[in-house]
C-alpha positions as MATLAB code, in Angstrom:
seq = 'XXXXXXXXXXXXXXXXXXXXXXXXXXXXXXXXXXXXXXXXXXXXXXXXXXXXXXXXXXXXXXXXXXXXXXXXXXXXXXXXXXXXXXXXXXXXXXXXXXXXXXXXXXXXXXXXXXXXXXXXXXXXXXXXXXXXXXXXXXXXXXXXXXXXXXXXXXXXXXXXXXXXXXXXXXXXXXXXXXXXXXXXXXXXXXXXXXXXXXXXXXXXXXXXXXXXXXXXXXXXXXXXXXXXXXXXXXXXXXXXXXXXXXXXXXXXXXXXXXXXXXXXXXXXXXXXXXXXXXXXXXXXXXXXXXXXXXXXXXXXXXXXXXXXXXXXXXXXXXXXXXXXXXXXXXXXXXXXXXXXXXXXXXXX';
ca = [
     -13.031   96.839  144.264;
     -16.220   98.466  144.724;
     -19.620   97.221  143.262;
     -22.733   99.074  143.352;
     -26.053   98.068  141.783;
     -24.018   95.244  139.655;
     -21.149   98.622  138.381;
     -17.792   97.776  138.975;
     -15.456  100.781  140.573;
     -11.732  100.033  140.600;
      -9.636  101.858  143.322;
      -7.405  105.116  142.474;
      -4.461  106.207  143.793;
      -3.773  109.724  143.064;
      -0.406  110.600  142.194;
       0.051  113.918  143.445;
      -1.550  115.852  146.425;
      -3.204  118.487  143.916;
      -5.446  116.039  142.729;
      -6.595  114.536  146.222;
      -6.511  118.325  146.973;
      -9.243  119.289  144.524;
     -11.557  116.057  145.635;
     -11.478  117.136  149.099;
     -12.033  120.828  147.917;
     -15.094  119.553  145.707;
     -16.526  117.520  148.271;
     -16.103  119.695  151.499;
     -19.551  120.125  152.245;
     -19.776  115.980  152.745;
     -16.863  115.868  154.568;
     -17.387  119.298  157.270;
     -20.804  119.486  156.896;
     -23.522  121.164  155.106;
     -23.465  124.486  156.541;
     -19.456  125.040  156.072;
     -17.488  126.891  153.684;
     -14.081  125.708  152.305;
     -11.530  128.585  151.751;
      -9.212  127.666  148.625;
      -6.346  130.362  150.284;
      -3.029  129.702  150.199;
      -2.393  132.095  152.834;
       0.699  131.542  154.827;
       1.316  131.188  158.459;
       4.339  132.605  160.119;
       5.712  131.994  163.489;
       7.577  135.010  165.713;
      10.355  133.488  164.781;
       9.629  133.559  160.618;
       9.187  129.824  160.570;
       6.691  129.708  157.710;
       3.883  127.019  156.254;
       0.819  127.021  153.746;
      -2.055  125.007  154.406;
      -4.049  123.499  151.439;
      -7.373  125.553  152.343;
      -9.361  126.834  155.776;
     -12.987  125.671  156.755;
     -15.436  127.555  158.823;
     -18.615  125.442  160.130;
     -21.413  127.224  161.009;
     -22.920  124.827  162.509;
     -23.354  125.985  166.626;
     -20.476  126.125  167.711;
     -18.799  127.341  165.413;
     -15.060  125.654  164.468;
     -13.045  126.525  162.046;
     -10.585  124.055  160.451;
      -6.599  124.100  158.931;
      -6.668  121.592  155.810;
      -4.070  119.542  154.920;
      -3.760  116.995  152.340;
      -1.540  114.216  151.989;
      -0.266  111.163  150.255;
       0.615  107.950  152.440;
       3.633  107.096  149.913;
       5.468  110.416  150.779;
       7.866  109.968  153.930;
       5.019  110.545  156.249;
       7.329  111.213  159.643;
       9.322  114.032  158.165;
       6.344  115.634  156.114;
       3.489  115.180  158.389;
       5.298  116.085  161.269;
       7.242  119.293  160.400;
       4.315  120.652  157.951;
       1.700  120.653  160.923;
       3.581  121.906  164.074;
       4.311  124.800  161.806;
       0.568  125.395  161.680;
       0.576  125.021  164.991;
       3.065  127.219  166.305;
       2.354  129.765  163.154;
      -1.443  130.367  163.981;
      -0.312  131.429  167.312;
       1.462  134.558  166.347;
      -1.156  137.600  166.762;
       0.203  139.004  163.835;
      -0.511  136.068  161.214;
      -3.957  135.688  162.847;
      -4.748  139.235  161.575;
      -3.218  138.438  158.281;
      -5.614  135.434  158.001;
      -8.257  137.090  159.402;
      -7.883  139.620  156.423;
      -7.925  137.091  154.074;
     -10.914  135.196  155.338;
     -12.995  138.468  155.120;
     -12.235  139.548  151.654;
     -13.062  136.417  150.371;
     -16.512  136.842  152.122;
     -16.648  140.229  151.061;
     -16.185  140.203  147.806;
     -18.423  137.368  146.899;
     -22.071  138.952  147.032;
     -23.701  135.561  147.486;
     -21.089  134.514  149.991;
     -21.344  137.446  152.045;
     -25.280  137.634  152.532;
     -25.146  133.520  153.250;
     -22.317  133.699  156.251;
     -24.676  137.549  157.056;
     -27.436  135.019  157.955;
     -25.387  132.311  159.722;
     -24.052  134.344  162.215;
     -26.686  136.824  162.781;
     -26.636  139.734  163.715;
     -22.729  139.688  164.386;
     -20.987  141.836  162.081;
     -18.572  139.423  159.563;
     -15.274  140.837  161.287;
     -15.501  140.757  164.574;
     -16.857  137.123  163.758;
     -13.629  136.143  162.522;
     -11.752  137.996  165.156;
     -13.631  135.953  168.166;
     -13.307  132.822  165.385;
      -9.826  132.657  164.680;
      -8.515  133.605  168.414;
      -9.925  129.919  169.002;
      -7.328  127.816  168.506;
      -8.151  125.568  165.074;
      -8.701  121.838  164.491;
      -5.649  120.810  162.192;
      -7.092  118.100  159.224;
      -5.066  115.872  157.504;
      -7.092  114.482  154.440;
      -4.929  111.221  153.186;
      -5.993  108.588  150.554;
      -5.060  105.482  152.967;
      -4.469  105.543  156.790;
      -2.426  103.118  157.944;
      -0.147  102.755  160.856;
       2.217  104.665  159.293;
      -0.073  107.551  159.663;
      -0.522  106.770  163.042;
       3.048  106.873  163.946;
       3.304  110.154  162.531;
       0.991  112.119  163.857;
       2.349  110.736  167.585;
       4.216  113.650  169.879;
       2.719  116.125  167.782;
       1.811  119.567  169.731;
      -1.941  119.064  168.595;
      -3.520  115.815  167.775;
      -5.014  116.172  163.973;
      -7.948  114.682  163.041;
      -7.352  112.091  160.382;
      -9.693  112.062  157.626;
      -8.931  108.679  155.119;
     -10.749  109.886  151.059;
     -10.266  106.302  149.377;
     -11.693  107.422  145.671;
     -12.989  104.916  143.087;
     -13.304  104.756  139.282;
     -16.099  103.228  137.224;
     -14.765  100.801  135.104;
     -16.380  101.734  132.215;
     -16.549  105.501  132.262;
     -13.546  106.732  133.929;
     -15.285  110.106  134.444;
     -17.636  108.602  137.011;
     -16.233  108.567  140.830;
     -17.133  107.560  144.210;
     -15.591  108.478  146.918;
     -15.468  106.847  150.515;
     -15.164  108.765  153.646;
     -16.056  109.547  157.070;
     -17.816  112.931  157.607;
     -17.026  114.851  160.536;
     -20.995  114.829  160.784;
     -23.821  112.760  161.144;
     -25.692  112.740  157.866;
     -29.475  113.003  158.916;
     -31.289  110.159  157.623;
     -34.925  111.093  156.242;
     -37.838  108.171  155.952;
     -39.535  108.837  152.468;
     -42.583  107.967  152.926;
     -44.468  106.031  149.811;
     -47.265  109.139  149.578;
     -44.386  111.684  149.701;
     -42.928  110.536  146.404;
     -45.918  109.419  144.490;
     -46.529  111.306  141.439;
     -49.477  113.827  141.469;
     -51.967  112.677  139.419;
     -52.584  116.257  137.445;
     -48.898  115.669  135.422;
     -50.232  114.529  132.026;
     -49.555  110.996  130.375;
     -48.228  110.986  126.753;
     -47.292  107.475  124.849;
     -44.027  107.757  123.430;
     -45.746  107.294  119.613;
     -47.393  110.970  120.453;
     -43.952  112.446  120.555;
     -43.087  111.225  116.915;
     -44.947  114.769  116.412;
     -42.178  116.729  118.017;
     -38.932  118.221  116.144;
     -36.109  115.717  115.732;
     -33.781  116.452  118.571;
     -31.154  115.617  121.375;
     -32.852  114.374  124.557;
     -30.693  114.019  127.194;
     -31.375  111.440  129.734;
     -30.728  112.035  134.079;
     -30.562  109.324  136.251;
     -32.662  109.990  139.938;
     -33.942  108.630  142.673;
     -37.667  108.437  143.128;
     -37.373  110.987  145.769;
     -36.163  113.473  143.023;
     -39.414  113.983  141.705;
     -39.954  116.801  144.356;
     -37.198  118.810  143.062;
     -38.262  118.345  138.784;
     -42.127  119.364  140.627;
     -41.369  122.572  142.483;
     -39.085  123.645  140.233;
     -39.848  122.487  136.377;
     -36.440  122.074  136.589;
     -33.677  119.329  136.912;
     -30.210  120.179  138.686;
     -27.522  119.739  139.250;
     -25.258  118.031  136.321;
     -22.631  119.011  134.259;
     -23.470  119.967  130.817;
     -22.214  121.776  127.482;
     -24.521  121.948  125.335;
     -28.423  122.613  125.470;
     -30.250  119.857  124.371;
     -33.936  119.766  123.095;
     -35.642  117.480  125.261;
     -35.104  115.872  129.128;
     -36.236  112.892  130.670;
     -35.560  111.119  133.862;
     -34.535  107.726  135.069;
     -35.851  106.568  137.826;
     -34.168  103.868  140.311;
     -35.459  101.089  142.003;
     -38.156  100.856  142.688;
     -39.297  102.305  139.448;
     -36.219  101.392  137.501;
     -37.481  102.875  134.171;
     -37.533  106.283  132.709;
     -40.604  107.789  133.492;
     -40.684  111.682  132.686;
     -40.284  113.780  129.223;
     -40.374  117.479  128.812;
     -39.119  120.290  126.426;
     -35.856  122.490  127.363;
     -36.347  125.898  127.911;
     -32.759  126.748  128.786;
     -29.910  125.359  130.905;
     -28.539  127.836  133.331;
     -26.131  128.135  136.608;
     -27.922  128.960  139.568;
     -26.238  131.967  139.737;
     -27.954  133.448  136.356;
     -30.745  136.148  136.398;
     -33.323  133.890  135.184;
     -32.499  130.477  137.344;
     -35.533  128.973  138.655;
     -33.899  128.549  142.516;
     -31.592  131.056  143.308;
     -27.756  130.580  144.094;
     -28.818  130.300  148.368;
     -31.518  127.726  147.793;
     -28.787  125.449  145.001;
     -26.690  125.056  148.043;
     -29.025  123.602  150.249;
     -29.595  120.761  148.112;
     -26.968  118.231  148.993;
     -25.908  117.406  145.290;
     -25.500  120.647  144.496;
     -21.974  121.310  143.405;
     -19.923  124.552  142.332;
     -20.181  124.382  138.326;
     -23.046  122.745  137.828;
     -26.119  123.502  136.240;
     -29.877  123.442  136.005;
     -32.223  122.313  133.061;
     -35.239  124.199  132.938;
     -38.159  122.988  131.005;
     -40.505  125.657  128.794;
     -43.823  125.960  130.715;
     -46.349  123.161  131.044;
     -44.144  120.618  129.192;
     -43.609  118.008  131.701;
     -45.233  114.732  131.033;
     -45.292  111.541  132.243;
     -44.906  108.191  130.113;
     -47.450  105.965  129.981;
     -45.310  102.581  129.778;
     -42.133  104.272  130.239;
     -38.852  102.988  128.994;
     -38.086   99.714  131.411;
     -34.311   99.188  132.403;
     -33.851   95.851  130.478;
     -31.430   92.971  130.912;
     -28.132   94.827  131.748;
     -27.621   94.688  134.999;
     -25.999   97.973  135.228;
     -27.878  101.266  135.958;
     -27.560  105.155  134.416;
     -25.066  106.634  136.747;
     -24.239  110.198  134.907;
     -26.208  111.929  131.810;
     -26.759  109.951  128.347;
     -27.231  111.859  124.997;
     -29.569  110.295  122.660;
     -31.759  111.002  119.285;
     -35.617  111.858  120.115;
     -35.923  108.772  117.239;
     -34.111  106.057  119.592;
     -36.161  107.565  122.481;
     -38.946  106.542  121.299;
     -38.080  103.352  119.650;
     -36.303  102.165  122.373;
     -38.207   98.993  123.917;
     -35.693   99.260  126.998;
     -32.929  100.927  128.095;
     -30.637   98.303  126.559;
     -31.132   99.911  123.042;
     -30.305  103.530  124.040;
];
């Protein structure tokens, strides 16, 4: 069991492969990094000989130097020794033949070729190289084979000994709130090392300009949703420079926003009106597509709540957290009457 902030999250076991496959899909930038790209291909590699295999996906970093990366997910309760062992020295000795390294190669650049966004990012990763010969001189490096697995055990171990390339073992252990099923965390170890930033107290103080409103002065606004987002302090800076809140998953436009802050605050603190809720990829998205994917909680699907102009304001008392111990983990819908009735969080 894992606890966090008093929350309990109960371990799951995935039953099949796709479904530790599409974790390790969604969270590929935590795992390879930041500046890497996860292929979703099923492209097959075939030896001289016509021995063929299918990887789960390909990863390029391009991060200096670059690497590129065969992915490979597996379950520990599947006979390990005869899977693990067979599936990956046929990568091995398939990404050797010239002919399936032009065949991936192929693959690799449509993909960046016919994504507009793609294209100009991996453009201005690699310079002034042009995107082919890039993956030529890429791929004629020999790859690092990854086998993502749910628990790693010595069972793993075993198998991946007297293998033609030693893999690098990745263990994804995934956890489920108890109480909202739809909530994960996940527990890894990235292939980088996360850069730690010291917020300072000044950086994430609130600029005294943002206007205070009571919550009795909103009584005046339309009846409405509001839909509440749960932040760290720090994420002030991104509502600020962007009138805007991203990234979360969302159907429906709601009226109003306001955001949660977490210890130390550990009330709601902000209010504004919604303008719109778009995907970064939409004309008239405050950040563009490029800047959503610097932000490390961006993710693929998500979307952004822009506020209209000049609506932001900040609560005077703000709504406190209350007696529960546990803390707003994902989005919470509520009327623009129990907003501002609410004494704490405990009655929304």
């Amino acid at each position: 069991m894992l606890i966090i902030d008093g929350v309990k999250y109960n371990l799951w076991i995935p039953k099949e492969e796709k479904q530790l496959e599409e974790m390790v899909k969604e969270h590929s930038k935590e795992i390879f990094g930041k500046d890497s790209i996860y292929f979703d291909l099923r492209q097959k590699l075939t030896s001289k000989s016509g021995v063929m295999s299918i990887p789960d996906g390909y990863v390029i970093s391009f991060s200096k130097p670059f690497d590129w990366y065969i992915v490979e997910g597996e379950l520990s309760t599947h006979p390990l020794h005869e899977h693990v062992t067979n599936q990956l020295n046929k990568f091995v000795i398939g990404i050797k033949n010239p002919l399936t390294q032009r065949e991936l190669i192929d693959a690799l650049y449509n993909e960046i070729n016919n994504n507009k966004v793609l294209r100009a990012y991996v453009e201005t990763m690699i310079a002034s190289t042009e995107i082919k010969g890039f993956l030529y001189d890429l791929i004629s490096k020999p790859p690092k084979i990854v086998v993502v697995i749910e628990e790693k055990g010595n069972r793993v171990q075993e198998a991946c000994e007297g293998l033609k390339v030693e893999p690098i073992v990745v263990e994804f252990k995934t956890y489920i709130r108890e109480d909202a099923e739809a909530v994960h965390a996940h527990l890894f170890e990235p292939f980088y090392k996360p850069e730690v930033k010291q917020v300072s107290k000044a950086h994430i103080e609130v600029p005294k300009d943002i206007p205070a409103i009571s919550r009795e002065e909103l009584a005046s606004l339309k009846e409405g949703i509001v839909v509440i987002c749960p932040s760290k302090p720090e994420g002030i800076n991104f509502l600020l420079q962007h009138n805007a809140w991203g990234f979360v998953r969302i159907r429906r436009k709601p009226e109003y926003f306001a955001l949660y802050l977490s210890h130390p605050e550990s009330k709601i603190l902000f209010f504004g009106e919604v303008e719109d809720v778009l995907y970064p990829h939409d004309s008239e998205s405050p950040l563009t597509e490029e800047e959503a994917r610097s932000y490390k909680h961006f993710k693929e699907g998500k979307k952004i709540i822009v506020l209209k102009p000049e609506s932001l304001r900040k609560l005077d008392k703000g709504i406190p957290k209350g007696t529960s111990k546990k803390i707003p983990q994902g989005i919470k819908y509520v009327t623009l009457n129990q907003f501002i009735n609410a004494k704490t969080m405990d009655d929304l």
